[in-house]
N, CA, C and O of each residue as an XYZ file, in Angstrom:
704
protein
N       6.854    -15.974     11.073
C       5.604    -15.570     10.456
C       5.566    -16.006      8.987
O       4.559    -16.580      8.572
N       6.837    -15.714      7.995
C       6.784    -15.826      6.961
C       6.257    -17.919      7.117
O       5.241    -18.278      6.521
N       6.803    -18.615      7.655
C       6.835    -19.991      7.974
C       5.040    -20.175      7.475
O       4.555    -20.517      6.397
N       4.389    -19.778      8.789
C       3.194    -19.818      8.999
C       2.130    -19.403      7.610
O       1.083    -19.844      7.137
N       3.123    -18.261      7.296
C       2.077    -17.714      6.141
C       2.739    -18.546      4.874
O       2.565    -17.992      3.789
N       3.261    -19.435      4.854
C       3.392    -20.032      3.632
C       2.795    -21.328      3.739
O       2.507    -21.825      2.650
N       2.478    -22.147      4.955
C       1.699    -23.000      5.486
C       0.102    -22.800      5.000
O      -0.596    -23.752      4.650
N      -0.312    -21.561      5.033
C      -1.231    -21.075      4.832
C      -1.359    -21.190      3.533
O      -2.235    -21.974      3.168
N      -0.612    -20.519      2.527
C      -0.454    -20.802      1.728
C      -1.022    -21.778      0.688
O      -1.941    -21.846     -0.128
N       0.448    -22.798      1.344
C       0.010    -24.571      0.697
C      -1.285    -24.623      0.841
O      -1.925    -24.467     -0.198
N      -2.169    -24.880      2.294
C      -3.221    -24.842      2.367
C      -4.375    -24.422      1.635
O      -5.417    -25.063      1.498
N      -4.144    -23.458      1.243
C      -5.363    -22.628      0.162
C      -4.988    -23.145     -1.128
O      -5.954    -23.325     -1.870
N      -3.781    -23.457     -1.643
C      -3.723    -24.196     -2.644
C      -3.948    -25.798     -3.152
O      -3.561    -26.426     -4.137
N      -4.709    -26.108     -2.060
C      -5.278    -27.642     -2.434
C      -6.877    -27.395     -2.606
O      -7.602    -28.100     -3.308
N      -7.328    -26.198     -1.794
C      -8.527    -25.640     -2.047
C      -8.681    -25.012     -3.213
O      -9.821    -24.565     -3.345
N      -7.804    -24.766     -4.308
C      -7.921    -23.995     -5.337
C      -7.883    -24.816     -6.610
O      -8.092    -24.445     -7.765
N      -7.530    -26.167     -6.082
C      -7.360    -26.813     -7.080
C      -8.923    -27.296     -7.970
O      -8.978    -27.568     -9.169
N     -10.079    -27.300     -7.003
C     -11.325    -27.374     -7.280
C     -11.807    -26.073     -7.804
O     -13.009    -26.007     -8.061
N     -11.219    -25.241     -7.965
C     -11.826    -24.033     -8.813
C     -11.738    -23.918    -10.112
O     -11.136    -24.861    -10.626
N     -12.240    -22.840    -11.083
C     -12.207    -22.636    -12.333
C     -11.332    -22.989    -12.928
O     -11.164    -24.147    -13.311
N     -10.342    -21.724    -13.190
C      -9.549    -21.884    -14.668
C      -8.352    -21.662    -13.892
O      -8.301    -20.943    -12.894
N      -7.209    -22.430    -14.488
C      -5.775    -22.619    -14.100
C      -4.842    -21.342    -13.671
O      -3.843    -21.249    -12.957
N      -5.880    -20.069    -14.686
C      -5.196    -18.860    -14.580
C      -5.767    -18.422    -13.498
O      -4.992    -17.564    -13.077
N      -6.594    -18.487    -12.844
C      -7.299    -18.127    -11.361
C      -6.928    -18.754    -10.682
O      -7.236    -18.245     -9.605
N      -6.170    -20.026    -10.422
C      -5.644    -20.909     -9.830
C      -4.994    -20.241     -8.726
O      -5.173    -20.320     -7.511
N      -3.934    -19.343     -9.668
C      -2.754    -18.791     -9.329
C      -3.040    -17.633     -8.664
O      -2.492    -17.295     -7.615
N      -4.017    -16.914     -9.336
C      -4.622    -15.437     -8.491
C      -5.410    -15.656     -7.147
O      -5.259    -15.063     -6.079
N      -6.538    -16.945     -7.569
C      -6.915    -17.410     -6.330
C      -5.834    -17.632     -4.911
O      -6.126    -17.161     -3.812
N      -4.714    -18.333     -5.137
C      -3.592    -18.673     -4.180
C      -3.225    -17.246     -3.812
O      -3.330    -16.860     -2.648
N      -2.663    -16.212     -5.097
C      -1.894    -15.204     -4.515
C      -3.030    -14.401     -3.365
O      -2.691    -13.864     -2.310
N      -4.241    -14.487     -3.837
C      -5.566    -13.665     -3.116
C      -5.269    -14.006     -1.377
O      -5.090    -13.160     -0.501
N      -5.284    -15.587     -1.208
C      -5.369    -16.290     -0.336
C      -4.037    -16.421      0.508
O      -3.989    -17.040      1.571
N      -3.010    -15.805     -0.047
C      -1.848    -15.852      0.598
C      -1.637    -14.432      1.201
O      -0.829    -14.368      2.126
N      -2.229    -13.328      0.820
C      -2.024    -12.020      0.761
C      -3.245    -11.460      1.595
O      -3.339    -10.243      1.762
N      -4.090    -12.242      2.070
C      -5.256    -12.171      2.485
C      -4.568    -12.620      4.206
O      -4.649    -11.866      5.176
N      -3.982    -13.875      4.222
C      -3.414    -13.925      5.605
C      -2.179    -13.042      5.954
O      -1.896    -12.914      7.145
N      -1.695    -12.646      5.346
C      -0.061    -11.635      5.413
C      -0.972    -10.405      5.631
O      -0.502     -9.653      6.485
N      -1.873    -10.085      5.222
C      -2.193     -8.855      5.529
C      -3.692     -8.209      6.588
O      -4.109     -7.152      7.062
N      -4.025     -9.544      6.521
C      -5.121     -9.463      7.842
C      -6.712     -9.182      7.451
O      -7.558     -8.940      8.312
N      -6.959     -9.241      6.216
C      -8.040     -9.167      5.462
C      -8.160     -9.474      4.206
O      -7.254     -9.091      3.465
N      -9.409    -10.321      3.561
C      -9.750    -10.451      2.126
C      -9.158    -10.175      1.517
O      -9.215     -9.051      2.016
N      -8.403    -10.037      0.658
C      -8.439     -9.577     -0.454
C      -8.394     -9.581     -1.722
O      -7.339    -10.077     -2.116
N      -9.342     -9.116     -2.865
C     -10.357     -8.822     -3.308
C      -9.600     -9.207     -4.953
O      -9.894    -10.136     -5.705
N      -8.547     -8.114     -5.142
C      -8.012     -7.563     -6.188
C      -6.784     -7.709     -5.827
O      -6.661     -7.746     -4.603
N      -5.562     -7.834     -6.575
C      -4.005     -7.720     -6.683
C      -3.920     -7.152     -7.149
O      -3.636     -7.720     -8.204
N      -3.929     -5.629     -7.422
C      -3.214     -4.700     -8.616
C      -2.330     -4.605     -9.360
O      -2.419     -4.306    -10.550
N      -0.957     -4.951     -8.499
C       0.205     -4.638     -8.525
C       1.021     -6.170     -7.943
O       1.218     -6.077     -6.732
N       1.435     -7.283     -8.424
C       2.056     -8.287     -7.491
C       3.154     -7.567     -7.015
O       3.077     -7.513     -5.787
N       4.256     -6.924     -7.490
C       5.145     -6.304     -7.340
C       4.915     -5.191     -5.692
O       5.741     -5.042     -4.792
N       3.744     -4.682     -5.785
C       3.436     -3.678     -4.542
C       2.939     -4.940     -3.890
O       3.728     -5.338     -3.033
N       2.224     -5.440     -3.989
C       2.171     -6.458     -3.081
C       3.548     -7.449     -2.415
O       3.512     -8.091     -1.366
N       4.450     -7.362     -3.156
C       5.177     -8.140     -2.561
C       6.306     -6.935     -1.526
O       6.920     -7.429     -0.581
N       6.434     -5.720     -1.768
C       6.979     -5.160     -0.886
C       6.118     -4.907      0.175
O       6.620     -4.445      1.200
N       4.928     -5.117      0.135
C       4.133     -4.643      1.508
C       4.721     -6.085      2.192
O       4.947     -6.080      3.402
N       4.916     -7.072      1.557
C       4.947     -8.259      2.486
C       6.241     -8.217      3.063
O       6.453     -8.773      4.140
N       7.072     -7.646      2.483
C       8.561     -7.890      2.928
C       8.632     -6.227      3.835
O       9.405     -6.364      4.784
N       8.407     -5.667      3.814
C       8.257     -4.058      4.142
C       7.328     -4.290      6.194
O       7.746     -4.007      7.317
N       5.696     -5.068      5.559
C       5.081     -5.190      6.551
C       5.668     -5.297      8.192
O       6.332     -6.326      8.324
N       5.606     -4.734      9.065
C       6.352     -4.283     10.865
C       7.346     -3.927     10.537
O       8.172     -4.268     11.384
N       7.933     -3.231      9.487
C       9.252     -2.492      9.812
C       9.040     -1.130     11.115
O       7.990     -0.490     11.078
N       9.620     -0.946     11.708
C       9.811      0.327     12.595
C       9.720      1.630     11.709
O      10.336      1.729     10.648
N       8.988      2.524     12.169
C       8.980      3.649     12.105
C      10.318      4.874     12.455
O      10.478      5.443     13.534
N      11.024      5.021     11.416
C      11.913      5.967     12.252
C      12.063      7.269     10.812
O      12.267      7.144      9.605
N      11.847      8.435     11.693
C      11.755      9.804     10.667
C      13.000     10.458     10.210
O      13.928     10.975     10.832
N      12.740     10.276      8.821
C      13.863     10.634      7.651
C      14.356      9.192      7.556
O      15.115      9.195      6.587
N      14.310      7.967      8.069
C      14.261      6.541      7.490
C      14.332      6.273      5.987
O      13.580      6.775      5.153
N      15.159      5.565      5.787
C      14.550      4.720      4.194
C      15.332      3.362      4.614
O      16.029      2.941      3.690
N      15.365      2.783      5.490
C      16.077      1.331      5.393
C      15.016      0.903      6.267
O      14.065      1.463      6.813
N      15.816     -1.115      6.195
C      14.647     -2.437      6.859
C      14.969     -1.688      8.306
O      14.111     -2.031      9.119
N      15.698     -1.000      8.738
C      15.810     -0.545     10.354
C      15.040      0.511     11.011
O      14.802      0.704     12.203
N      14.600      1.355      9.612
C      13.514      2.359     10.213
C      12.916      3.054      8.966
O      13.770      3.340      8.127
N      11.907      3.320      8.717
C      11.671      4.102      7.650
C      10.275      5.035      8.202
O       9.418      4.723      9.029
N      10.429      6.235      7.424
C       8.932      7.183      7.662
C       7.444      6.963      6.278
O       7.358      6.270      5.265
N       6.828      7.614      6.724
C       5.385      7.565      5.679
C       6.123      7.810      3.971
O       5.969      6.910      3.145
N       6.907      9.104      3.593
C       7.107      9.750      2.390
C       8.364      8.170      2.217
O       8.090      7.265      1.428
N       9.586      8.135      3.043
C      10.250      6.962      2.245
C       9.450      6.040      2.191
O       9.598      5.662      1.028
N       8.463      5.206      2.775
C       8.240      4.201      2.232
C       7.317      4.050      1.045
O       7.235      3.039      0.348
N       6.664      5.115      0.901
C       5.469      5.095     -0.218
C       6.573      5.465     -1.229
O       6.349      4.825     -2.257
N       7.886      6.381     -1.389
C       8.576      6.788     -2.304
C       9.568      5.304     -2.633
O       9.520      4.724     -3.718
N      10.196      4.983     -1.797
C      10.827      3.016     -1.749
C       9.786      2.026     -2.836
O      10.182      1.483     -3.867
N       8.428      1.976     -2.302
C       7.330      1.098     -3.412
C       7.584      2.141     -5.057
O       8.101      1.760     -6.108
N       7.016      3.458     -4.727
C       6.946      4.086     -6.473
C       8.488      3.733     -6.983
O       8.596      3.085     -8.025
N       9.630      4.129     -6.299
C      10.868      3.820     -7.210
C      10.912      2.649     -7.837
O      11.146      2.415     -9.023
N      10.547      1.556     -6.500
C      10.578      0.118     -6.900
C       9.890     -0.157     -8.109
O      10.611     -0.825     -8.851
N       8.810      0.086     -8.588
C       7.755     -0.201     -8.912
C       7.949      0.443    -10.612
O       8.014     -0.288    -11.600
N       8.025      2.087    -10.644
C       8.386      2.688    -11.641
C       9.568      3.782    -11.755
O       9.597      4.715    -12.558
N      10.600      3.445    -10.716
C      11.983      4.321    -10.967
C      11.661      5.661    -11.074
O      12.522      6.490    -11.370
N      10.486      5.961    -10.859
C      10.456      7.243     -9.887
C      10.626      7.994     -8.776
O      10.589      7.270     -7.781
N      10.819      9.282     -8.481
C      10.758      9.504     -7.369
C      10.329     10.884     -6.826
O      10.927     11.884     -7.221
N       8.958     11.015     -5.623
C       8.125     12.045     -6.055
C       8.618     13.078     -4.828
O       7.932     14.094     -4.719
N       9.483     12.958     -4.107
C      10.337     14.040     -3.289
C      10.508     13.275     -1.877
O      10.432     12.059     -1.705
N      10.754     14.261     -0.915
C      10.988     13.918      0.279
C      10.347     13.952      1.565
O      10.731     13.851      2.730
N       9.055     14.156      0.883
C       8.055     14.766      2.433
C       6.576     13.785      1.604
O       6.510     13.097      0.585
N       5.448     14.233      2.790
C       4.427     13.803      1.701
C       3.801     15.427      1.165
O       3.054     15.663      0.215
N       4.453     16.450      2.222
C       3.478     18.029      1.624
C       4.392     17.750      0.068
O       3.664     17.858     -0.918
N       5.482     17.502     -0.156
C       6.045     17.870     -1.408
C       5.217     16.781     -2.631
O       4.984     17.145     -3.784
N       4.865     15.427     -2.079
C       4.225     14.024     -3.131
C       3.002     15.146     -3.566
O       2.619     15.414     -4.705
N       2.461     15.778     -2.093
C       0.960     16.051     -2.083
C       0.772     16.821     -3.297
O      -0.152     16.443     -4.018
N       1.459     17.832     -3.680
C       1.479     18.740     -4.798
C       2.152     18.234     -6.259
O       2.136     19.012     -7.212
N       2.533     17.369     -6.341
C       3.252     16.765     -7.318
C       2.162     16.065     -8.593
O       2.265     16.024     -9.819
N       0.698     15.365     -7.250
C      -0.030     14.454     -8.289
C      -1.302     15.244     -8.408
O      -1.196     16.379     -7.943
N      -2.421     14.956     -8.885
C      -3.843     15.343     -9.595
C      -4.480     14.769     -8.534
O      -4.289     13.561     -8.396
N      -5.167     15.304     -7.773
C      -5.827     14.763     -6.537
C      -7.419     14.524     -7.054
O      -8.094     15.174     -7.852
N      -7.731     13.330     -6.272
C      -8.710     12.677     -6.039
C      -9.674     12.636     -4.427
O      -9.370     12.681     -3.235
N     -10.892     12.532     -5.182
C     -11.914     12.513     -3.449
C     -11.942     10.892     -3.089
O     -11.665      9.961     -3.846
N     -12.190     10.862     -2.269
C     -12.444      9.936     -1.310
C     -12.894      8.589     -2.250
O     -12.403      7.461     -2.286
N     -13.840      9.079     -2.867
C     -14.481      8.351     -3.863
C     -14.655      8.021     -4.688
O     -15.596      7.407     -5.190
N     -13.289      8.553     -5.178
C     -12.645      8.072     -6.485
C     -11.330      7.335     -6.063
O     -10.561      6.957     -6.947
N     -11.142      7.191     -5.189
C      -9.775      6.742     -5.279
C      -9.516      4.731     -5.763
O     -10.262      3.821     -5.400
N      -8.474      4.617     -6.483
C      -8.242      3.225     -6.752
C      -7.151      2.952     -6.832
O      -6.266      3.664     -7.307
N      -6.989      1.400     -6.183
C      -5.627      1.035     -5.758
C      -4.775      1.565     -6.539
O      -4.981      1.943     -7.692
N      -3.597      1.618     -5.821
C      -2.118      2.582     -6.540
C      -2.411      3.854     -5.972
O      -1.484      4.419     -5.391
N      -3.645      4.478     -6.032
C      -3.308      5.858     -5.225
C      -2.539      6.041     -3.996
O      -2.219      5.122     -3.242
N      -2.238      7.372     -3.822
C      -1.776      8.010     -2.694
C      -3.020      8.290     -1.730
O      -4.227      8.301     -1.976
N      -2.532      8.444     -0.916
C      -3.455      8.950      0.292
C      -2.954     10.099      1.226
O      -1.947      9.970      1.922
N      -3.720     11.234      1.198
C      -2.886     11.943      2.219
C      -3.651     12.336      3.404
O      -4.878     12.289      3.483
N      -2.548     12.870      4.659
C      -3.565     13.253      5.612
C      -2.816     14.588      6.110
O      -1.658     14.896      5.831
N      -3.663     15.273      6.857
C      -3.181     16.337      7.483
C      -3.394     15.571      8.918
O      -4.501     15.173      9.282
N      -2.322     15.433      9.603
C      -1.552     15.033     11.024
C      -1.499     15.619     12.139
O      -1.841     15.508     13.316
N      -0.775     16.516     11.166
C       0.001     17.634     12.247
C       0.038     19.286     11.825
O       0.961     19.925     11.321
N      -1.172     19.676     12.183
C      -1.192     21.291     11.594
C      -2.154     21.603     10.555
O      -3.262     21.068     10.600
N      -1.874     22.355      9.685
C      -3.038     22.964      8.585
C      -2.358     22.573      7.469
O      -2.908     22.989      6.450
N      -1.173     21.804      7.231
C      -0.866     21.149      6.345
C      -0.665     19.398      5.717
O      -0.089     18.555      6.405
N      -1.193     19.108      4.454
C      -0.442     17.446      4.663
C       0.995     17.151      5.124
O       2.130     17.593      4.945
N       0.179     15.881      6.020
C       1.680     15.702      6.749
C       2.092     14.182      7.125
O       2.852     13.688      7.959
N       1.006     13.535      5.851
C       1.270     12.262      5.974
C       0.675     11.408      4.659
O      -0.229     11.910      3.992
N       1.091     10.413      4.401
C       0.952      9.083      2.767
C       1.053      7.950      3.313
O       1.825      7.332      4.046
N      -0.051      7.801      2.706
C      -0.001      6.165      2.351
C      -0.214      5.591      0.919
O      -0.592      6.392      0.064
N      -0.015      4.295      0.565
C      -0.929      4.016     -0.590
C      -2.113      2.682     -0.037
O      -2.185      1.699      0.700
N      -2.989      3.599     -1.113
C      -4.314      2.728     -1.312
C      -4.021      1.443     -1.441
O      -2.914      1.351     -1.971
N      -4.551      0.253     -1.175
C      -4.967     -1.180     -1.816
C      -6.085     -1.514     -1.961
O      -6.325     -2.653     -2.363
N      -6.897     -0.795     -1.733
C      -8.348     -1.521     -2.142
C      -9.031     -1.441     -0.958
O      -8.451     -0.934      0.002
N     -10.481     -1.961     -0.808
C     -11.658     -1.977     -0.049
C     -11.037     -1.396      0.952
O     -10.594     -2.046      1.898
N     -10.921      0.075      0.841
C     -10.843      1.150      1.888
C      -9.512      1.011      2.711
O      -9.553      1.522      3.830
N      -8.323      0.394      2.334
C      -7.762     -0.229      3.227
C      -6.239      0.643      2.326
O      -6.314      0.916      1.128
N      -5.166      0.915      3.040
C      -3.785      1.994      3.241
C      -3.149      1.055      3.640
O      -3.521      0.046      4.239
N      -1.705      1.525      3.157
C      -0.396      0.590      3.494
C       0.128      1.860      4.035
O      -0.432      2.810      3.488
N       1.098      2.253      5.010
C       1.138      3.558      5.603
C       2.481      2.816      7.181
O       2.464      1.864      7.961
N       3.610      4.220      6.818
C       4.350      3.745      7.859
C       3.815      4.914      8.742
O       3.855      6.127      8.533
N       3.152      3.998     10.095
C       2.478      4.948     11.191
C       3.664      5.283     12.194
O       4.538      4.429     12.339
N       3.727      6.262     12.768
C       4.940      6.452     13.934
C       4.511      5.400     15.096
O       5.208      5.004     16.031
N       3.425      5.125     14.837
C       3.366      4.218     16.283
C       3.634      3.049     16.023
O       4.350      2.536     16.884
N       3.353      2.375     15.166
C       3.389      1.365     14.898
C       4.015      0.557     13.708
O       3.730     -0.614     13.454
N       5.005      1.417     12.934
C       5.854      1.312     11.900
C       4.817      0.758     10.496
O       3.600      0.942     10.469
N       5.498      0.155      9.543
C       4.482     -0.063      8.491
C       3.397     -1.210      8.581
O       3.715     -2.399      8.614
N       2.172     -0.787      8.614
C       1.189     -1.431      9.159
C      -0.250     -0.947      8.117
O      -0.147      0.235      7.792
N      -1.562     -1.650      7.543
C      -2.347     -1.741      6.837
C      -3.721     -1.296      8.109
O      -4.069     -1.806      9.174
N      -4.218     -0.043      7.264
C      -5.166      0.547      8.175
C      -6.348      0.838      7.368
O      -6.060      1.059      6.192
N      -7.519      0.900      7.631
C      -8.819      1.577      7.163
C      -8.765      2.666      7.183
O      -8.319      3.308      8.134
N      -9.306      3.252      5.896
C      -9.425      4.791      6.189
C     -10.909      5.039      6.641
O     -11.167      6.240      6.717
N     -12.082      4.093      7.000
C     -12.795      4.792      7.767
C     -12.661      4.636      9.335
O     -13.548      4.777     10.177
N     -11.259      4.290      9.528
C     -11.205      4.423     11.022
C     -11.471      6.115     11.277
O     -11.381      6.973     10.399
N     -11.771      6.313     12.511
C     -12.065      7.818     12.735
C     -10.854      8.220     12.869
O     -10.964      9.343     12.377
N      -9.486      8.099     13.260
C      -8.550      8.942     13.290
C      -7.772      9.319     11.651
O      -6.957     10.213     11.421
N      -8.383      8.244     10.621
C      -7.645      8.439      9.361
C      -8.889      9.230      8.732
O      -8.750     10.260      8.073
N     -10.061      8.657      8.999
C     -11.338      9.550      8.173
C     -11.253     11.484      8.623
O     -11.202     12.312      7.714
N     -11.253     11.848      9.899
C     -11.170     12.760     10.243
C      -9.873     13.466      9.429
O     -10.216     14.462      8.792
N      -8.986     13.254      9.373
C      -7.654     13.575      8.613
C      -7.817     13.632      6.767
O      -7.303     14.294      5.866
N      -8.482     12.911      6.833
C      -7.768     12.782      5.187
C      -8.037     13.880      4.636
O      -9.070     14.497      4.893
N      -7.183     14.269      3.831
C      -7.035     15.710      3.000
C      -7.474     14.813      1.474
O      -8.679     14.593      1.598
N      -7.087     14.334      0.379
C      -6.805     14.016     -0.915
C      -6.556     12.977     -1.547
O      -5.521     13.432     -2.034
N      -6.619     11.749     -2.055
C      -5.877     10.966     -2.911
C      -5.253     11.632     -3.785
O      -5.626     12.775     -4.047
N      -4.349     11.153     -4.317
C      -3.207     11.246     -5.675
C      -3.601     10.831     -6.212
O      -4.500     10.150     -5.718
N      -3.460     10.738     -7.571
C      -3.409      9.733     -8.639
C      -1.716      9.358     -8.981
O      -0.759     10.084     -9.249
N      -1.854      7.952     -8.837
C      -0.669      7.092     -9.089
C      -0.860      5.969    -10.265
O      -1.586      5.082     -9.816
N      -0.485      5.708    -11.546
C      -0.750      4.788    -11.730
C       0.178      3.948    -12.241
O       0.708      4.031    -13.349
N       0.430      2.818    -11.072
C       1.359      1.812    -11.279
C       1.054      0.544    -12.160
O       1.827     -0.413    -12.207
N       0.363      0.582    -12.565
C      -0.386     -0.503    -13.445
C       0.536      0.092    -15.002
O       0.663     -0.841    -15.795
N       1.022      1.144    -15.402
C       1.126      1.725    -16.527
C       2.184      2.548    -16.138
O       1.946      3.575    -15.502
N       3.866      2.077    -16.581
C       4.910      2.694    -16.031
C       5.177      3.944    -16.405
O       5.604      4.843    -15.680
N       4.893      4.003    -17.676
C       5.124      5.339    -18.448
C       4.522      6.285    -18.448
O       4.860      7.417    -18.795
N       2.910      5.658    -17.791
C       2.015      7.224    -16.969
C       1.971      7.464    -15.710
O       1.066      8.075    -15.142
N       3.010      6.965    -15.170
C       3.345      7.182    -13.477
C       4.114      8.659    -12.952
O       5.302      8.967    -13.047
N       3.181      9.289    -12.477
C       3.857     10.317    -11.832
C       4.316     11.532    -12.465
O       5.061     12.397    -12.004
N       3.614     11.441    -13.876
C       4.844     12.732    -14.516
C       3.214     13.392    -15.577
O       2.995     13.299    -16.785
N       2.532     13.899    -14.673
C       1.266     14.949    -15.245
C       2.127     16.335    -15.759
O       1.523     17.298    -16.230
C-alpha cells in the first residue's frame, strides 16, 4: 500500500508543479498524498506530525488495553499521537481524557480535538481525534484504527463532547 500511495504521490507532484507558489507546492503534494492514504480530500494539514502517525498507525488491529503496532485500543492510541506530538499524557481510559479537557459542541470542534462517545452505557466510553471536515481518526474494535465520519448515524447518535486539544501550540496542550 505504502508502494502505491507513494506512486500516487509522484503523480500529484507533476500536477503541482503548475500551481502557485513553491510553498503550496509542498502542501499541495502533502494534501494530495494524505488525501489517498486516507480515503478523502483533504482540505487542511494541521499537524504533519499527526498526520504522519495516522499514516503509519492507519489498520493497526484493535486489541483492549493495547498500546503497540500489534494491537492498540481508542484511549492508547489517541494518548500514543498526544505523547508523540506534545509529551503528554491524559490517562488511561477515554472516561478519564473525557474529564481532563474543556469540552466542546459539535460545532465548535477543530482539528486536534478529541472526540468522545458514549458506547457502552451512560458513560463516555470512547476517543477519537478530529481531522477536519467532520472526519475522526479512532481505533474501532471492529475494525482497528480506521478514519470515520461523525455524521455517520452510529457515531452521530453517540457523541457525547469534543475536548479541546491544542496541538498546534505545545505549551497549551492539555494542562487547563
Amino acid at each position: 500500500m505504502k508502494r502505491v500511495a507513494f506512486i500516487i504521490f509522484l503523480f500529484c507532484l507533476g500536477f503541482s508543479f503548475s500551481s502557485k507558489a513553491q510553498e503550496s507546492v509542498v502542501e499541495q503534494n502533502n494534501k494530495c498524498y494524505y488525501s489517498q492514504i486516507l480515503g478523502y480530500e483533504v482540505q487542511n494539514i494541521f499537524n504533519f506530525k499527526v498526520f504522519n502517525l495516522i499514516d503509519n498507525w492507519l489498520n493497526t488491529p484493535y486489541r483492549y488495553g493495547g498500546k503497540s503496532e500489534s494491537g492498540i485500543d481508542c484511549s492508547g492510541f489517541v494518548n500514543m499521537i498526544i505523547n508523540s506530538v506534545t509529551g503528554h499524557n491524559l490517562g488511561n481510559s477515554s472516561f478519564e481524557m473525557f474529564n481532563k479537557l474543556p469540552h466542546i459542541s459539535f460545532s465548535g470542534l477543530r482539528p486536534g480535538d478529541l472526540v468522545f462517545f458514549k458506547t457502552r452505557g451512560k458513560r463516555v466510553s470512547h476517543v477519537g481525534m478530529y481531522i477536519g471536515q467532520d472526519k475522526f481518526v479512532h481505533a474501532s474494535t471492529s475494525n482497528g484504527v480506521i478514519i470515520s465520519d461523525l455524521n455517520e448515524a452510529y457515531y452521530k447518535k453517540r457523541f457525547v463532547k469534543g475536548g479541546r486539544l491544542n496541538l498546534n501550540n505545545v505549551e497549551d496542550t492539555a494542562n487547563h
